[in-house]
PyMOL Python script that loads the backbone (N, CA, C, O; Angstrom):
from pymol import cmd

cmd.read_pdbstr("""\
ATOM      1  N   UNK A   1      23.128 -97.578 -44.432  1.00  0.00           N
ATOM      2  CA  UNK A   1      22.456 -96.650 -45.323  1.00  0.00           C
ATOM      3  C   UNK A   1      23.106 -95.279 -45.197  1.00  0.00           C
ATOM      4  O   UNK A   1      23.531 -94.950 -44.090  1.00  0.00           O
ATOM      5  N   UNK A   2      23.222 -94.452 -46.231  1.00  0.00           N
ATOM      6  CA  UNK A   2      23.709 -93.404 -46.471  1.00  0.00           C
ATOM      7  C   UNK A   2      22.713 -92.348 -45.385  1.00  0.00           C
ATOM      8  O   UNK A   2      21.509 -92.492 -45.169  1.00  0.00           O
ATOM      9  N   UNK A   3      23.509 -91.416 -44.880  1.00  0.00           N
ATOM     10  CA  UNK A   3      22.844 -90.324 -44.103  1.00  0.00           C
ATOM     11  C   UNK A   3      22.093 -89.469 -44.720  1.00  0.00           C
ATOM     12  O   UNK A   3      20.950 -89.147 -44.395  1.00  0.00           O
ATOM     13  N   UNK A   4      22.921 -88.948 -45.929  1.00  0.00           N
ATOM     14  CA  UNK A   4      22.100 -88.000 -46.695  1.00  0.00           C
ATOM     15  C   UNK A   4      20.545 -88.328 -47.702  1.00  0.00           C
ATOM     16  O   UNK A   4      19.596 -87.580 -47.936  1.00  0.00           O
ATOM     17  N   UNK A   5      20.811 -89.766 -48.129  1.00  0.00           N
ATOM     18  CA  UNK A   5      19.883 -90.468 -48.696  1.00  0.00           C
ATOM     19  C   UNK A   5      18.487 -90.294 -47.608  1.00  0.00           C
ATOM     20  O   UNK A   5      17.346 -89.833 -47.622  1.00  0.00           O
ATOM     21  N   UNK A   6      19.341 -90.927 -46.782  1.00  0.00           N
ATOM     22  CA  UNK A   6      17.764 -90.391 -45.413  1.00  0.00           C
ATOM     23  C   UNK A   6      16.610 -89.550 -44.777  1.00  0.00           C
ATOM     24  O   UNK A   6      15.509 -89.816 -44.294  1.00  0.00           O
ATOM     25  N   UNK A   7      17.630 -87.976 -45.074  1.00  0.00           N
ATOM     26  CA  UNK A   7      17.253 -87.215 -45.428  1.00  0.00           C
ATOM     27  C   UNK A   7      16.798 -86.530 -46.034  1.00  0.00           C
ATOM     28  O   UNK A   7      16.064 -85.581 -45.760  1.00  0.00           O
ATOM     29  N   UNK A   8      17.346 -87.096 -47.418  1.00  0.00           N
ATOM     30  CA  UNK A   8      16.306 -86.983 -48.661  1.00  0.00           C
ATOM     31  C   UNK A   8      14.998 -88.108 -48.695  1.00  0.00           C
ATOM     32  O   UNK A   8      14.148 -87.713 -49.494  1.00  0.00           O
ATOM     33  N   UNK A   9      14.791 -88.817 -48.334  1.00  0.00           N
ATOM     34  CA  UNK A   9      14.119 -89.801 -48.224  1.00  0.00           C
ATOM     35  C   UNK A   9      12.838 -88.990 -47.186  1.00  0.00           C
ATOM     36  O   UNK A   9      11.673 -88.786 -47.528  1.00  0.00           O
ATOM     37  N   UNK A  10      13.426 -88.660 -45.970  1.00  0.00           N
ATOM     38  CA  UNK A  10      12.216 -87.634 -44.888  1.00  0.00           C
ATOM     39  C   UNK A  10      11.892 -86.910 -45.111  1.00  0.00           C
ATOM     40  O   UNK A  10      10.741 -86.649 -44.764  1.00  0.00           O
ATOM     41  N   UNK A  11      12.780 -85.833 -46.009  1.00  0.00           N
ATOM     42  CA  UNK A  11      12.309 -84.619 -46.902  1.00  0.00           C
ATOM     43  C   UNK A  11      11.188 -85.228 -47.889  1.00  0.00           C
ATOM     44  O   UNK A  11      10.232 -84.469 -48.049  1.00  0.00           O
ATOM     45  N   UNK A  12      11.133 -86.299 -48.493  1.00  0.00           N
ATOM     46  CA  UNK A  12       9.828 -86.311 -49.697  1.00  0.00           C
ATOM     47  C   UNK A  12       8.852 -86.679 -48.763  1.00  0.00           C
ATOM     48  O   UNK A  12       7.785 -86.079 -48.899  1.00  0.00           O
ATOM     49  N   UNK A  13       8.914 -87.503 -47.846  1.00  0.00           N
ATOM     50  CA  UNK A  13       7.965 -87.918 -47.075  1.00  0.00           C
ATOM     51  C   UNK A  13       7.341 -86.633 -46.696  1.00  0.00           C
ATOM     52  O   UNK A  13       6.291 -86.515 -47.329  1.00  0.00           O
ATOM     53  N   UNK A  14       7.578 -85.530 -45.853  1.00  0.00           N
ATOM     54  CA  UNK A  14       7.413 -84.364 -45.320  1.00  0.00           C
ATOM     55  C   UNK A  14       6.665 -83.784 -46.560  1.00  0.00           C
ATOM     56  O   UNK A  14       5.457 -83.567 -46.460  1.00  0.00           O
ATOM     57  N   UNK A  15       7.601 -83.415 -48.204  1.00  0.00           N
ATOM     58  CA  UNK A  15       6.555 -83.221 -48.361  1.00  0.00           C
ATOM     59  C   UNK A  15       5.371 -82.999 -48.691  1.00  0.00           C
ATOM     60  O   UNK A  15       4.653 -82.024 -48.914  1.00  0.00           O
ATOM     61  N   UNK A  16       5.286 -84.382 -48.676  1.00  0.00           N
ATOM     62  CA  UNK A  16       3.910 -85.002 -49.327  1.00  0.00           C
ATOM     63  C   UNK A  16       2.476 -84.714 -47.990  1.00  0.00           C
ATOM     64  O   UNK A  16       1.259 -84.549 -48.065  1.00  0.00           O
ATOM     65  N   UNK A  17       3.527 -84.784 -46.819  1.00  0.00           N
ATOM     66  CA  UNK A  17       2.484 -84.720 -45.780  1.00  0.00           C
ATOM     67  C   UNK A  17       2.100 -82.867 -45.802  1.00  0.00           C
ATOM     68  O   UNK A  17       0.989 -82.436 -45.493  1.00  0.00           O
ATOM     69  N   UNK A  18       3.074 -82.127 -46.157  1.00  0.00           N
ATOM     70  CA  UNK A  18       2.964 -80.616 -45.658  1.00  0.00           C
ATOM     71  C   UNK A  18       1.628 -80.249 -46.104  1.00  0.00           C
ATOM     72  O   UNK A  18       0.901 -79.938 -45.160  1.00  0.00           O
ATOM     73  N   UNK A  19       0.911 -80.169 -47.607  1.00  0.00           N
ATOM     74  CA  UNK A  19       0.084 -80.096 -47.870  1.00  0.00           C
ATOM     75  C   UNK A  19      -1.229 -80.265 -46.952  1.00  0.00           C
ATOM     76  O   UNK A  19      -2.139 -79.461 -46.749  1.00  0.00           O
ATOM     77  N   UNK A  20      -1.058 -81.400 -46.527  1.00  0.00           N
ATOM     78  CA  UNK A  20      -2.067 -80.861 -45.518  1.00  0.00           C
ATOM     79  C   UNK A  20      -2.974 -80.256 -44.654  1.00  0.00           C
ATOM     80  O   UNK A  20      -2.435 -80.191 -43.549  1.00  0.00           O
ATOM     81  N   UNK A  21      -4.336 -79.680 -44.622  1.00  0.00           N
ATOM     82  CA  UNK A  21      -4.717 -78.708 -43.863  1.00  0.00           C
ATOM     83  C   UNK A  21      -4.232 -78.698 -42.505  1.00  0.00           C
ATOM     84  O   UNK A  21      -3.541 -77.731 -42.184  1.00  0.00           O
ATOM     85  N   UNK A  22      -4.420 -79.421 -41.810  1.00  0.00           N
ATOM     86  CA  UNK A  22      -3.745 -79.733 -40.352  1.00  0.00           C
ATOM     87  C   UNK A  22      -2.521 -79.852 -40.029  1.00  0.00           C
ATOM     88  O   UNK A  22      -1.878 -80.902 -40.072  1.00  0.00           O
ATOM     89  N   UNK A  23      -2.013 -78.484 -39.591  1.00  0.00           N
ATOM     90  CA  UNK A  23      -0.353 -78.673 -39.052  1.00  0.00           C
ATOM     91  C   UNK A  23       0.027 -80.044 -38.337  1.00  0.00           C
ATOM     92  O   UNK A  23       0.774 -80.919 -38.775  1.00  0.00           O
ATOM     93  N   UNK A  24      -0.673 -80.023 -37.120  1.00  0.00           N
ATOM     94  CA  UNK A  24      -0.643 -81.091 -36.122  1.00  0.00           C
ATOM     95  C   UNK A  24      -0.660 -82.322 -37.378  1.00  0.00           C
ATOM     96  O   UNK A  24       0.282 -82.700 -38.075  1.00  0.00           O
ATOM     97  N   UNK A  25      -1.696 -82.652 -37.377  1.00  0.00           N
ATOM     98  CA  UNK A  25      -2.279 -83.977 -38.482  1.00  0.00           C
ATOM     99  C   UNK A  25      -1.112 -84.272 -39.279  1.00  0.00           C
ATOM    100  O   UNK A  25      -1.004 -85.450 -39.621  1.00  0.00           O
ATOM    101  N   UNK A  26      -0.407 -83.642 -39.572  1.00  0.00           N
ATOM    102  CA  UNK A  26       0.347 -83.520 -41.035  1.00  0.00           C
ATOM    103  C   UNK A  26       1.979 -83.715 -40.465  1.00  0.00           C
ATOM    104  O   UNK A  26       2.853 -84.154 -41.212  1.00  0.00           O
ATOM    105  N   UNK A  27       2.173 -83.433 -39.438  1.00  0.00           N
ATOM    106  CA  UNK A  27       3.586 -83.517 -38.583  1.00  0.00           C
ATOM    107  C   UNK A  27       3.379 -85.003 -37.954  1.00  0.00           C
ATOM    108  O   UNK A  27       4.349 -85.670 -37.594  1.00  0.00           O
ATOM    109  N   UNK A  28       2.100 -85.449 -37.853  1.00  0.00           N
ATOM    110  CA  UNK A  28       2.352 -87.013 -37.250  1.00  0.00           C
ATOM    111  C   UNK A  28       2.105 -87.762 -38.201  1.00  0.00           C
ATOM    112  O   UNK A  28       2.427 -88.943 -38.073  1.00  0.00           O
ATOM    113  N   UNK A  29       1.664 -87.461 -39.051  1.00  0.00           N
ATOM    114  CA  UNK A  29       1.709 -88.441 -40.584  1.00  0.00           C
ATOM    115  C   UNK A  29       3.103 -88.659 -40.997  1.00  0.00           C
ATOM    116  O   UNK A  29       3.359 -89.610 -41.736  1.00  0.00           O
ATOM    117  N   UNK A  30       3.978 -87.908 -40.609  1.00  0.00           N
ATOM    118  CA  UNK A  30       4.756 -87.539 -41.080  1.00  0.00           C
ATOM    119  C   UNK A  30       6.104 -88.774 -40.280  1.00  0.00           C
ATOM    120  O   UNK A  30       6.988 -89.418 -40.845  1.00  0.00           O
ATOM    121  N   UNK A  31       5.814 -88.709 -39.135  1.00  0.00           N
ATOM    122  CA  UNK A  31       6.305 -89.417 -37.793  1.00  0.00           C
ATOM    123  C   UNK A  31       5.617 -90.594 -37.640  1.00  0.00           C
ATOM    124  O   UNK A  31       6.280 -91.548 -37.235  1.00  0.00           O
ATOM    125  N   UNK A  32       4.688 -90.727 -37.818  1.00  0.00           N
ATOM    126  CA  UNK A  32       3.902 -91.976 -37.865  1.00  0.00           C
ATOM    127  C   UNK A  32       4.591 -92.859 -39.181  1.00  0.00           C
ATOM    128  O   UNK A  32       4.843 -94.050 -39.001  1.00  0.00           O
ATOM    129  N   UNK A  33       4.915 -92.140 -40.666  1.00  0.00           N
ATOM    130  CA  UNK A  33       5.038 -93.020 -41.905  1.00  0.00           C
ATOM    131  C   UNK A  33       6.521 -93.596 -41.540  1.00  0.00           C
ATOM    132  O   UNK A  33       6.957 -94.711 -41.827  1.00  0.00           O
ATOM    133  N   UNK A  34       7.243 -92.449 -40.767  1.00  0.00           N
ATOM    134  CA  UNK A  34       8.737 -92.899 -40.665  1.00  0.00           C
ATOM    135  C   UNK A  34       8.458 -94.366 -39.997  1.00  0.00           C
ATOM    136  O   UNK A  34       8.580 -95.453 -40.562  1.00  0.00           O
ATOM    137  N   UNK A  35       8.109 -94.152 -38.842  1.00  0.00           N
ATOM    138  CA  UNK A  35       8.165 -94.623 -37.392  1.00  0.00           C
ATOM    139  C   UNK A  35       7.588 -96.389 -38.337  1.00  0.00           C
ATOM    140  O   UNK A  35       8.441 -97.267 -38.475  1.00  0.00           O
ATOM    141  N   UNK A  36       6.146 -96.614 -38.856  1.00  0.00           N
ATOM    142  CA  UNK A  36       5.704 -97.557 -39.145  1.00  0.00           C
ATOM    143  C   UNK A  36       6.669 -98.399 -40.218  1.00  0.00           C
ATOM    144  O   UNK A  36       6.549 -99.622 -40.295  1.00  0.00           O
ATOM    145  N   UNK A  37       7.655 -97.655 -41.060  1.00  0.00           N
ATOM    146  CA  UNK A  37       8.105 -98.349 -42.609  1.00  0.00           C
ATOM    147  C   UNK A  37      10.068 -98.300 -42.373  1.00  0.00           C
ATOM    148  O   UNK A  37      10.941 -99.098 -42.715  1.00  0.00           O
ATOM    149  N   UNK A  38      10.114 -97.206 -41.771  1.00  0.00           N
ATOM    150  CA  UNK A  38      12.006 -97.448 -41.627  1.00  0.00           C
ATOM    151  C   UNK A  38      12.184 -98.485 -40.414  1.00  0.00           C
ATOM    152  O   UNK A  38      11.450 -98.695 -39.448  1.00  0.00           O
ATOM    153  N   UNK A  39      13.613 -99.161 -40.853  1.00  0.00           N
ATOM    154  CA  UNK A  39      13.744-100.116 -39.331  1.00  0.00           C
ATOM    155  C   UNK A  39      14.367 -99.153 -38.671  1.00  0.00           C
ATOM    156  O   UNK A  39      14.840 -98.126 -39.155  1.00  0.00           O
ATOM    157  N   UNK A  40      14.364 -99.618 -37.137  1.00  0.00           N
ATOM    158  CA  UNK A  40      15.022 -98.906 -36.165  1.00  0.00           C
ATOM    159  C   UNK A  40      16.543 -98.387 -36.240  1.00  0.00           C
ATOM    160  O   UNK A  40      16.869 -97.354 -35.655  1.00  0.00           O
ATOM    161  N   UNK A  41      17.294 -99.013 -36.855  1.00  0.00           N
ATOM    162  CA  UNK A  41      18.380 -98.266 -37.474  1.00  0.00           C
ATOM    163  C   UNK A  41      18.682 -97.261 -37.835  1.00  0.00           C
ATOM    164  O   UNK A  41      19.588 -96.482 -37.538  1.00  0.00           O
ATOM    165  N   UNK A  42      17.440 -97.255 -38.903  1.00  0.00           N
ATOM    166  CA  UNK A  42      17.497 -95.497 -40.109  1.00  0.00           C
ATOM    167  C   UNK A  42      16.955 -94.738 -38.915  1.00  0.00           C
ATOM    168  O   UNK A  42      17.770 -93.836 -38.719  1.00  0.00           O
ATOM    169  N   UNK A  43      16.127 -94.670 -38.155  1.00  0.00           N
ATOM    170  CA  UNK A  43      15.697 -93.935 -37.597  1.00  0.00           C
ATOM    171  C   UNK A  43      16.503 -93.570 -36.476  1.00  0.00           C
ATOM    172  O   UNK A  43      16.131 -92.535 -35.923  1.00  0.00           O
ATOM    173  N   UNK A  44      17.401 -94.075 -36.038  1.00  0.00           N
ATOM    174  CA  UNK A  44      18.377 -93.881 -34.999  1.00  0.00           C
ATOM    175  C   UNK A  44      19.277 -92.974 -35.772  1.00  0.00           C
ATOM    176  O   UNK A  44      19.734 -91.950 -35.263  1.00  0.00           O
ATOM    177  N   UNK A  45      19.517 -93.317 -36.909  1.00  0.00           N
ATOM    178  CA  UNK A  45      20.918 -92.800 -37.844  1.00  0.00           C
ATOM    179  C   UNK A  45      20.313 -91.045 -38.267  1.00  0.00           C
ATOM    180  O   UNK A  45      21.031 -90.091 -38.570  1.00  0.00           O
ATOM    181  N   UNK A  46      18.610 -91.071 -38.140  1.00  0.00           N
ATOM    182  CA  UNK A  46      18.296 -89.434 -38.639  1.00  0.00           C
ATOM    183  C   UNK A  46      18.186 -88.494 -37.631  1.00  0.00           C
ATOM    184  O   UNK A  46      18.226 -87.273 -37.785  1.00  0.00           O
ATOM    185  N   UNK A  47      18.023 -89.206 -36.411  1.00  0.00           N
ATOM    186  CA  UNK A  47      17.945 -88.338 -35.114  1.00  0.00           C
ATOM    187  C   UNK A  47      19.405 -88.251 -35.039  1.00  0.00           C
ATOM    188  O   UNK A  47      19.793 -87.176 -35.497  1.00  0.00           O
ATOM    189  N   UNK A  48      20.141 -88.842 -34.713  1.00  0.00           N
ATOM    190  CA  UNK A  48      21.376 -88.418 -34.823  1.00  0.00           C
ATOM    191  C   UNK A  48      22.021 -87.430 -35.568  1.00  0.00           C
ATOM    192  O   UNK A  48      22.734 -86.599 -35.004  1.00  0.00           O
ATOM    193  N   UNK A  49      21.844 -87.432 -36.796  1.00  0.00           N
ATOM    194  CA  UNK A  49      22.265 -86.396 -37.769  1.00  0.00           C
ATOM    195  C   UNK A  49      21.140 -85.713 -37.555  1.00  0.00           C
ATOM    196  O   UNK A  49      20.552 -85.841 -38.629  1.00  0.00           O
ATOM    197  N   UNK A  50      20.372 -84.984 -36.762  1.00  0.00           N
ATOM    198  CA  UNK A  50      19.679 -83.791 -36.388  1.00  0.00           C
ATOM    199  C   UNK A  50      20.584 -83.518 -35.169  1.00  0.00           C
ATOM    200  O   UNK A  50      21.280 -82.515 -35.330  1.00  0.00           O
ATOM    201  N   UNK A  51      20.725 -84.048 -34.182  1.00  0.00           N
ATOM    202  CA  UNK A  51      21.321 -84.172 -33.015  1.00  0.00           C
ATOM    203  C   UNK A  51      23.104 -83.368 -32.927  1.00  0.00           C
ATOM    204  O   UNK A  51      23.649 -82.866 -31.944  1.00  0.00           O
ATOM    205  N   UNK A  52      23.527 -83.489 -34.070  1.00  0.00           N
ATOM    206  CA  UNK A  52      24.781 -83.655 -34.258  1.00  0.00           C
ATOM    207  C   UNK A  52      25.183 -82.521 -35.516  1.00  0.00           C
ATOM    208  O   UNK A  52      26.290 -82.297 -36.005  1.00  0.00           O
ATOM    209  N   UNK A  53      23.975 -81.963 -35.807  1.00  0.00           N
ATOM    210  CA  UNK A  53      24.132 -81.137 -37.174  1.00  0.00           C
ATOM    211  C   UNK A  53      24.464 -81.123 -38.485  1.00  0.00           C
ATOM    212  O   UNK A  53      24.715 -80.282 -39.348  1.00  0.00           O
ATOM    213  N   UNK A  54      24.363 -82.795 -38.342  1.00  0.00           N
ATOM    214  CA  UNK A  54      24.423 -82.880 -40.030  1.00  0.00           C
ATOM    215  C   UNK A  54      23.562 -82.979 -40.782  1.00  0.00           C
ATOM    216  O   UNK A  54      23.679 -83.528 -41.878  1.00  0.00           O
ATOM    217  N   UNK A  55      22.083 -82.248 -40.152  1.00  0.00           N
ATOM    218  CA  UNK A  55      20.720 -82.340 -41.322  1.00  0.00           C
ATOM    219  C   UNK A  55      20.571 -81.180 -41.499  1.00  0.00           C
ATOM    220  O   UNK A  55      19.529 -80.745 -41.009  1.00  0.00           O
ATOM    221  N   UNK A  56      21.318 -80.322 -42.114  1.00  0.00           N
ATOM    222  CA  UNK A  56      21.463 -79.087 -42.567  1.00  0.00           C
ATOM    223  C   UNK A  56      20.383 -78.895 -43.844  1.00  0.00           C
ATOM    224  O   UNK A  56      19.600 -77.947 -43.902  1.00  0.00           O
ATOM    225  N   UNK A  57      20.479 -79.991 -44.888  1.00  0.00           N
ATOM    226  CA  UNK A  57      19.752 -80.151 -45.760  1.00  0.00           C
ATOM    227  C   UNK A  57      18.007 -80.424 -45.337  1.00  0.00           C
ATOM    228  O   UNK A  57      17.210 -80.353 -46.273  1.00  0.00           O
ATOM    229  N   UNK A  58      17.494 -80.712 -43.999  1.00  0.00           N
ATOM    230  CA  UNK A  58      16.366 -81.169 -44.013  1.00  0.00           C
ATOM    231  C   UNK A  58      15.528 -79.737 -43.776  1.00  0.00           C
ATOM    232  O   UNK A  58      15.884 -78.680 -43.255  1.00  0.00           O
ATOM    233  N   UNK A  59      14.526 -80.066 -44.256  1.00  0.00           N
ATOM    234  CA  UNK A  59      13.841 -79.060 -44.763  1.00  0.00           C
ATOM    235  C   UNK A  59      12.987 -79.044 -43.249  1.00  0.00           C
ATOM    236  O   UNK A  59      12.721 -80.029 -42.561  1.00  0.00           O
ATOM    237  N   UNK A  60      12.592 -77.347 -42.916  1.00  0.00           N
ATOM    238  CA  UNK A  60      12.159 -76.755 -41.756  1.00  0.00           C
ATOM    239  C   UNK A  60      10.788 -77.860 -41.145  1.00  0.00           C
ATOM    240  O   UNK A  60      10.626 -78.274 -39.997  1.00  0.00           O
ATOM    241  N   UNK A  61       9.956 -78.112 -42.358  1.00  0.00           N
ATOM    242  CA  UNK A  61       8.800 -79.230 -42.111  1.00  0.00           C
ATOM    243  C   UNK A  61       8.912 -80.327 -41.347  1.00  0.00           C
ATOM    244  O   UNK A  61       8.401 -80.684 -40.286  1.00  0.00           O
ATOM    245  N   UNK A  62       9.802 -80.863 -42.216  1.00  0.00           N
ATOM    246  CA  UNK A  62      10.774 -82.264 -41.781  1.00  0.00           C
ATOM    247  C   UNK A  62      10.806 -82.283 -40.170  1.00  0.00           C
ATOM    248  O   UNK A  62      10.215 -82.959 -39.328  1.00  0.00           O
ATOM    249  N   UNK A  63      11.770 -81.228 -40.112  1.00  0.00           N
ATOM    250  CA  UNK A  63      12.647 -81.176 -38.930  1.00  0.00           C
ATOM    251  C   UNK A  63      11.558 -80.932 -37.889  1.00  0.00           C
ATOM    252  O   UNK A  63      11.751 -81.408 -36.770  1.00  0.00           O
ATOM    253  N   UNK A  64      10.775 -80.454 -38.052  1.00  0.00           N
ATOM    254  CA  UNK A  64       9.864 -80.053 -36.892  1.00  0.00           C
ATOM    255  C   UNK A  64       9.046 -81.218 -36.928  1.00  0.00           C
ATOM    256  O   UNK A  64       8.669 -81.256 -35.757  1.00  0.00           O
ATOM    257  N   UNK A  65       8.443 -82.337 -37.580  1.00  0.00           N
ATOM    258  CA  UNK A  65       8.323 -83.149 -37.540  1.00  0.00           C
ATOM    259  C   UNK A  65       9.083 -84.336 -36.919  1.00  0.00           C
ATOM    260  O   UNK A  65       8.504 -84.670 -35.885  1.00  0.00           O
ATOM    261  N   UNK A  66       9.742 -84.799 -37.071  1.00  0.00           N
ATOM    262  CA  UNK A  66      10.936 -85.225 -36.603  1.00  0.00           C
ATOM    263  C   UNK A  66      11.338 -84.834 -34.842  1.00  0.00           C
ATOM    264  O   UNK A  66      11.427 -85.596 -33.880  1.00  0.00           O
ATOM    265  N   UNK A  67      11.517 -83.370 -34.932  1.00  0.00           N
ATOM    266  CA  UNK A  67      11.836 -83.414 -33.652  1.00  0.00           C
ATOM    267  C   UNK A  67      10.593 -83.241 -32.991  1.00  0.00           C
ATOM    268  O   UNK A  67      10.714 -83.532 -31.801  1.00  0.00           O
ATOM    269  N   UNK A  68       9.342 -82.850 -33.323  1.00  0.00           N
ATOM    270  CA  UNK A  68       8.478 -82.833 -32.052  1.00  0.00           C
ATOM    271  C   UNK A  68       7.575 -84.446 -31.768  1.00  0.00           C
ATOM    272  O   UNK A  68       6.655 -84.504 -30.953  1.00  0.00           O
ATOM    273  N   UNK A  69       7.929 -85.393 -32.405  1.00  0.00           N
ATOM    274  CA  UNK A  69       7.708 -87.022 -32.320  1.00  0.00           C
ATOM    275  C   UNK A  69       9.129 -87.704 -32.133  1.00  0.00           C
ATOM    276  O   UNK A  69       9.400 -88.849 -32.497  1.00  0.00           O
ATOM    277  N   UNK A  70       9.637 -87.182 -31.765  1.00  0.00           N
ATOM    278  CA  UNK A  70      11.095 -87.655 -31.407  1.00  0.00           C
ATOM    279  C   UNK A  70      10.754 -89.149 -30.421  1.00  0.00           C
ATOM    280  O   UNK A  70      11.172 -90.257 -30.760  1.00  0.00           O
ATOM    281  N   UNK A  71      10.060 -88.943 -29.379  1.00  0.00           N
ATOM    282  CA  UNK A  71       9.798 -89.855 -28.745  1.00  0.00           C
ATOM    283  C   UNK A  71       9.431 -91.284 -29.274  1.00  0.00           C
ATOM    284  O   UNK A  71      10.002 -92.365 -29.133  1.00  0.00           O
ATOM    285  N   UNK A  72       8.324 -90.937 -29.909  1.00  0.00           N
ATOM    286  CA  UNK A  72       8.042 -92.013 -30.625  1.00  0.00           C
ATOM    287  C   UNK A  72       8.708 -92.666 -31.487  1.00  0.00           C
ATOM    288  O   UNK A  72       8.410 -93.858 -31.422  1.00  0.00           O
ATOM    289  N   UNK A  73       9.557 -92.420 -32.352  1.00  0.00           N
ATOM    290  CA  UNK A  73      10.500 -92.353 -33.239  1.00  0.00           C
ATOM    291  C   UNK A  73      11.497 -93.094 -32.939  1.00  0.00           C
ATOM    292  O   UNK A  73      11.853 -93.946 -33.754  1.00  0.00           O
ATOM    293  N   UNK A  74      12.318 -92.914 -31.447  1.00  0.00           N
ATOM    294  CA  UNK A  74      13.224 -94.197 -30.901  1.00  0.00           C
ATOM    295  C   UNK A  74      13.209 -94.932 -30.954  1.00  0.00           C
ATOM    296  O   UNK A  74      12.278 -95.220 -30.202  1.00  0.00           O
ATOM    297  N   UNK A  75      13.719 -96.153 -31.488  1.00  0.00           N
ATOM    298  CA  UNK A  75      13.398 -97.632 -31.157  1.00  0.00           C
ATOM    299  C   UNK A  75      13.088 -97.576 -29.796  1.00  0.00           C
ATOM    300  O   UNK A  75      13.601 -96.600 -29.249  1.00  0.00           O
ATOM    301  N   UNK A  76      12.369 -98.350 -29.004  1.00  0.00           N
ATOM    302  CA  UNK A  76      13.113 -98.853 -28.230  1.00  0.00           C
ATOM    303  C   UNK A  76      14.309 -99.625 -27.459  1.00  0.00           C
ATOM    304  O   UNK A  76      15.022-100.215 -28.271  1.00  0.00           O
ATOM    305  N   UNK A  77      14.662 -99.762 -26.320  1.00  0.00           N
ATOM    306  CA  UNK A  77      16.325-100.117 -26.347  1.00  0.00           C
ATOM    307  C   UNK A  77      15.687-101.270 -25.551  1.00  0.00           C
ATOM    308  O   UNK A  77      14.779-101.094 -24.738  1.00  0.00           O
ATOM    309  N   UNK A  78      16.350-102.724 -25.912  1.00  0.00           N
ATOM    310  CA  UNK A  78      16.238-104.025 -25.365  1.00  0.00           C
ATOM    311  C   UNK A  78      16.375-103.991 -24.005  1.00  0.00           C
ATOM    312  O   UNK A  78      17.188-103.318 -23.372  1.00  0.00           O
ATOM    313  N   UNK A  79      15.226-105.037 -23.410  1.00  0.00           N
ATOM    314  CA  UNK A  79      15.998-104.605 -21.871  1.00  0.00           C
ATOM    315  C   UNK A  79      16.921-105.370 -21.590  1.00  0.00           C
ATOM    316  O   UNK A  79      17.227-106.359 -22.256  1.00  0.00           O
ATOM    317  N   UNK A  80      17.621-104.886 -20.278  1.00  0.00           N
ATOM    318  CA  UNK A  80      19.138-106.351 -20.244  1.00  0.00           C
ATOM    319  C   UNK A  80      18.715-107.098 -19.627  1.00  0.00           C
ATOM    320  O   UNK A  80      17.823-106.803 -18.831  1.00  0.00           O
ATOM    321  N   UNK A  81      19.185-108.354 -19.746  1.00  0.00           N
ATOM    322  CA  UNK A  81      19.268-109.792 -19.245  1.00  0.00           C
ATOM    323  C   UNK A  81      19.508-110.061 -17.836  1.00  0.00           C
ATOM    324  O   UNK A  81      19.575-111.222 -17.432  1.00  0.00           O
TER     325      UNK A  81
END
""", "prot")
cmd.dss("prot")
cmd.show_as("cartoon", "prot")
cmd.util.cbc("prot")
cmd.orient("prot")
C-alpha cells in the first residue's frame, strides 16, 4: 500500500474523530479505529513514516493521535520458535 494513501486515509479518520468534545475520547477513537480495521502492515508502514519523517502531510490531530497510542498500535511481533 502506498504511504501517502495512508496518510490520507488517518487524516480522514482523525477528522471525523476531532470533532469531538473529548480530546482524550477523540485521540483513542482515533487509535482504536486504526488499530481495530488496518492489518498490521499499514500500521507498521504509518509509524514508520512518522518515525522517519515522511508524514509531513499528517495533520497535527492525526499525529498526536497516532503517536500518543503508539503502543497499542504495534502489531505485535511473533514469538520465536
Amino acid at each position: 500500500m502506498d504511504e501517502n494513501n495512508l496518510i490520507d486515509m488517518a487524516n480522514r479518520i482523525g477528522d471525523f474523530f476531532e470533532s469531538m468534545p473529548d480530546h482524550e475520547e477523540a485521540l483513542a477513537g482515533v487509535a482504536d479505529h486504526i488499530r481495530r480495521f488496518w492489518e498490521p502492515r499499514m500500521r507498521r508502514m504509518l509509524i514508520a513514516a512518522l518515525d522517519e519523517g515522511r508524514a509531513q502531510d499528517m495533520t497535527a490531530f492525526t499525529r498526536e493521535a497516532v503517536l500518543s497510542h503508539r503502543e497499542q498500535l504495534m502489531p505485535a511481533t511473533p514469538a520465536a520458535a
